[in-house]
Every structure is written in structure tokens, then in C-alpha cells.
C-alpha positions in Angstrom: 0.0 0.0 0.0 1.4 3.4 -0.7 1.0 6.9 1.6 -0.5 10.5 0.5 3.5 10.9 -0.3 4.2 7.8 -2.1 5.9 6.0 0.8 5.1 1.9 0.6 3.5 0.6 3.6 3.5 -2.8 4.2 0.2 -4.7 4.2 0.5 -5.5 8.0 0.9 -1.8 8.7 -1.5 -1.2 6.4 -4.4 -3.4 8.0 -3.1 -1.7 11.2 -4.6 1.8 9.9 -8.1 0.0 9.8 -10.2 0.1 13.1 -14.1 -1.1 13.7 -16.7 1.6 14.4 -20.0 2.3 13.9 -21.0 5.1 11.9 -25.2 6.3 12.1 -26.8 7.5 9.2 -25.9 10.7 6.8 -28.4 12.4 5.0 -27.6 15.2 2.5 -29.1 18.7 3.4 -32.0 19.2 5.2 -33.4 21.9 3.0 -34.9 19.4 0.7 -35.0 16.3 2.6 -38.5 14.9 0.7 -36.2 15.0 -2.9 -32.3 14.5 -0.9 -30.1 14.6 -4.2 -27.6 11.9 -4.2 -23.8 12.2 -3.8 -21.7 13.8 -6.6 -19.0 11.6 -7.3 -16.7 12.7 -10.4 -14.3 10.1 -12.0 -10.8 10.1 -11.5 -8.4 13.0 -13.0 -5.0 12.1 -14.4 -3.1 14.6 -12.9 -0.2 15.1 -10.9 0.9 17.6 -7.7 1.9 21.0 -9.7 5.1 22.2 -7.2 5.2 26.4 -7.8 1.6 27.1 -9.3 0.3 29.3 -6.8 -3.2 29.4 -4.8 -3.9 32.3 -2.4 -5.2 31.0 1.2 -8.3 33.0 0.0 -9.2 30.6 -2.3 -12.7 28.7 -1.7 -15.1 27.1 -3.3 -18.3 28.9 -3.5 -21.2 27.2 -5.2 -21.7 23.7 -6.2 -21.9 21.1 -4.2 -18.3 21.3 -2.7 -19.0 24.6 -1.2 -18.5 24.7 2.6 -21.8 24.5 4.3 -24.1 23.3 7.1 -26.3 20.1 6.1 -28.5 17.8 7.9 -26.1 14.8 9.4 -28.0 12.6 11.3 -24.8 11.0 13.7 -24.3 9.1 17.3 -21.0 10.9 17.1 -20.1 13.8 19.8 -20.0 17.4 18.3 -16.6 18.3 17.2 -15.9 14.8 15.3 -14.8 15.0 11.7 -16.6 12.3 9.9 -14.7 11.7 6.5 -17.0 9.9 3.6 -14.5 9.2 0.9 -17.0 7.9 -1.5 -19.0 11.1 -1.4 -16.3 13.7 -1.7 -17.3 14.9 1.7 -15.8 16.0 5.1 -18.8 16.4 7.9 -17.5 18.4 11.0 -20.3 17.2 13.7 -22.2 20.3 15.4 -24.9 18.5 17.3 -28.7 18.6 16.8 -28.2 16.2 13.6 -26.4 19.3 11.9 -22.6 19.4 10.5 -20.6 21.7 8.5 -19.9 19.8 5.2 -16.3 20.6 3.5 -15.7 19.1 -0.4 -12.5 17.4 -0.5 -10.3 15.5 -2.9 -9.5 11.7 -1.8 -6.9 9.1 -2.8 -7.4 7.4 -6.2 -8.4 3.8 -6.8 -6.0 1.4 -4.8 -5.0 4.4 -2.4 -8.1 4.9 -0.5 -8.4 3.5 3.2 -10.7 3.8 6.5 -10.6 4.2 10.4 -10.3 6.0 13.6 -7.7 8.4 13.9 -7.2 11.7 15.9 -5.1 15.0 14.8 -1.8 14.8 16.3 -0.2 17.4 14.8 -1.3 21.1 13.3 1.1 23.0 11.0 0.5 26.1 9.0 2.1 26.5 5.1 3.5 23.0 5.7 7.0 22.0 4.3 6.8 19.2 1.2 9.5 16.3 0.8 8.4 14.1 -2.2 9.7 10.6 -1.0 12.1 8.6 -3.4 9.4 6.7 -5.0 7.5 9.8 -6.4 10.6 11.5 -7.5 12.2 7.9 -9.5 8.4 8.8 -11.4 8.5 12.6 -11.5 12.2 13.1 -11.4 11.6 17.0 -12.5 10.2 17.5 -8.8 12.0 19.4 -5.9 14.2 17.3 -3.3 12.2 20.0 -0.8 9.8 22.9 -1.0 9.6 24.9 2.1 5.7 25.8 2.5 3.8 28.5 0.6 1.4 29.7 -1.9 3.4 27.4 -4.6 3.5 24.3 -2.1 1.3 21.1 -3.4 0.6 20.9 0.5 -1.6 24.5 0.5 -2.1 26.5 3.4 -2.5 24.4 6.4 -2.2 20.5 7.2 -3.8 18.2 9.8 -2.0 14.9 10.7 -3.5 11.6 11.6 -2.1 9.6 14.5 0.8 7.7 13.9 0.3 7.4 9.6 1.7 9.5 7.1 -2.1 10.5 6.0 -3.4 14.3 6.6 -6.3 16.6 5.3 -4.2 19.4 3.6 -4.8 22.4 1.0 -3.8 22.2 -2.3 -2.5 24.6 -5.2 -4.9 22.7 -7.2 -8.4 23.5 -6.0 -10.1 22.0 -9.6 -8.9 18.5 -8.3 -11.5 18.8 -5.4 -14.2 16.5 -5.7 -11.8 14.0 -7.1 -10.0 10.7 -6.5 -6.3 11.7 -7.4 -4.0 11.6 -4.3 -2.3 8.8 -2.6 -4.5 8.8 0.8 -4.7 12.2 2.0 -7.6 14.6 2.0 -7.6 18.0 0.6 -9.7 21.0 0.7 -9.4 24.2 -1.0 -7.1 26.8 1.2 -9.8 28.7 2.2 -11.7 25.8 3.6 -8.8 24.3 5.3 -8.0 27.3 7.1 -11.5 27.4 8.3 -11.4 23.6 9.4 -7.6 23.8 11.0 -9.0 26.6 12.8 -12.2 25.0 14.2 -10.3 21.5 14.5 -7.8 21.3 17.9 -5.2 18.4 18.7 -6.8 15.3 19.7 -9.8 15.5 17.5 -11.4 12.2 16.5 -11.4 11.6 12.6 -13.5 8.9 11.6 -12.7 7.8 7.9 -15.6 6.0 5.8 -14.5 4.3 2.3 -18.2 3.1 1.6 -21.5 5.3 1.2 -23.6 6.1 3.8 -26.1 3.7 5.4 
């Protein structure tokens, strides 16, 4: 199995990243619950991590159904719990009273995509980028290093998973949200990540759902 940065994991560790949990049910927003649409799922892009094309941490996504917004979430999960459905494209942060604030994201690509129960350990602004040896053997053009900024593939701000090399990061490449094109992380426009790193504190619990809703 491989990381968000390319780094092999082996299938033992892989299998380690998977937890059981129970999940309730999600329903899309409440505003037209008698005609709910279903997900919006686009198809994979063929497209790599752009190192220097620059996104301002301004950049959001305002209509559509990616824009950042509060739905109806019907969950057993305590208010501040980021509920992750990679099938839908969707990040739910819980607020309680069957309510969440809904962020679109961009998720790994087929044979990259996991699930569990995680928590943020670790909170960095502008995050530095090392492309591991694997990526770089494929894309030899890219940088050995790129410290962060508005030209970083990492975007604005980053939130790290426990123990795995998987976060929920911004991206110069906000188009790609709504997609399946990483290698296991999440991203969100930087305007929406900035918004969730600042609403999201250490310890947080991130449950991550590969299947649909039930």
C-alpha cells in the first residue's frame, strides 16, 4: 500500500490503519429532505501535484456542491468529530442537533483509498513538502524540498493523523476537489482548510468511511 506521499506501507501496517466503528446514518441537506439529491461523485483526473503554481489561502469554493456549508447529518458521534465519507467527496465536521458543516475534498485514487479511527496529532501552518524517493524515480523534475507556501502542493494548512503519514491538507490545485487523485490524503481548498484547522484542535477524532452512507 502506498501513503498520500508515495511511501510503501506494508500490508501489516497497512491493515493496522483499519479500526471497527460504527457510523449512524448521513443524510444530504436538510433543505430538501422529501427530494435528498444523491452524492456527486466525479471520475478520476490524471493529474499530478503542480510544485510552484500558486493558490492564495483565499481561495474557496463557493457554489456547487463542494461549497462549505451546514447540512443535515443525522450521527451518534459527539459534536466536534470529523466524519470523513471518501465515496461522497465529503468532510462532515459534527455540530450537534443532527447538523454538520460539510467541506468538499479530494481523496486518494483507486487502490490508495483507506478507512478508520484516527485523531489529529499534529497542526502546521504553510507545511514543508518532501516528495519521498518513490515519487521522484516517477517525476524526477520534482524538488528534493519545498519549504511551504502559496506554490507548495501541501496548501495553506495541514492536519495529521495519529501515527500514519495520511493528513487533510490544502492544495494549489483546487479543480482537483471533488476528485479521486491523491495517494490517501484529503484536501480541501485553502480557504476551507483554514477554516477547518481553525475550528479543529489536537486530539480530535477523525472517523474515515471508504463506503457510502447507510
Amino acid at each position: 500500500m502506498r501513503t498520500c506521499d508515495d511511501r510503501i506501507v506494508s500490508p501489516s501496517a497497512a491493515l493496522a490503519l483499519v479500526f471497527g466503528f460504527s457510523l449512524a446514518v448521513c443524510l444530504p441537506n436538510a433543505a430538501d429532505a422529501q427530494a435528498a439529491p444523491k452524492p456527486v461523485i466525479q471520475e478520476t483526473l490524471q493529474i499530478g501535484d503542480e510544485p510552484g503554481r500558486i493558490s492564495t489561502e483565499e481561495v474557496v469554493i463557493t457554489d456547487g456542491p463542494y461549497a462549505r456549508q451546514v447540512v443535515f447529518f443525522r450521527s451518534n458521534e459527539v459534536p466536534g468529530t470529523l466524519v470523513i465519507h471518501t465515496s461522497e467527496r465529503f468532510a462532515y465536521l459534527v455540530q450537534g442537533n443532527n447538523r454538520a458543516l460539510r467541506y468538499g475534498i479530494g481523496v486518494g485514487r483507486e487502490g490508495f483509498q483507506w478507512s478508520g479511527l484516527v485523531r489529529v496529532s499534529r497542526k502546521a501552518e504553510w507545511p514543508d513538502w518532501r516528495p519521498p524517493p518513490e515519487m521522484i524515480a516517477r517525476q524526477p523534475y520534482l524538488p528534493r524540498f519545498m519549504a511551504g507556501g502559496s506554490g507548495n502542493p501541501m496548501g495553506a494548512r495541514a492536519l495529521y493523523l495519529g501515527s500514519t503519514v495520511f493528513r487533510i491538507h490544502g492544495t494549489n490545485q483546487p479543480e482537483t476537489i471533488g476528485h479521486a487523485i491523491s495517494s490517501g490524503c484529503f484536501r480541501l481548498a485553502n480557504g476551507d482548510v483554514i477554516d477547518l484547522y481553525e475550528r479543529v484542535p489536537l486530539g480530535t477524532k477523525v472517523v474515515v468511511r471508504q463506503g457510502s452512507s447507510l
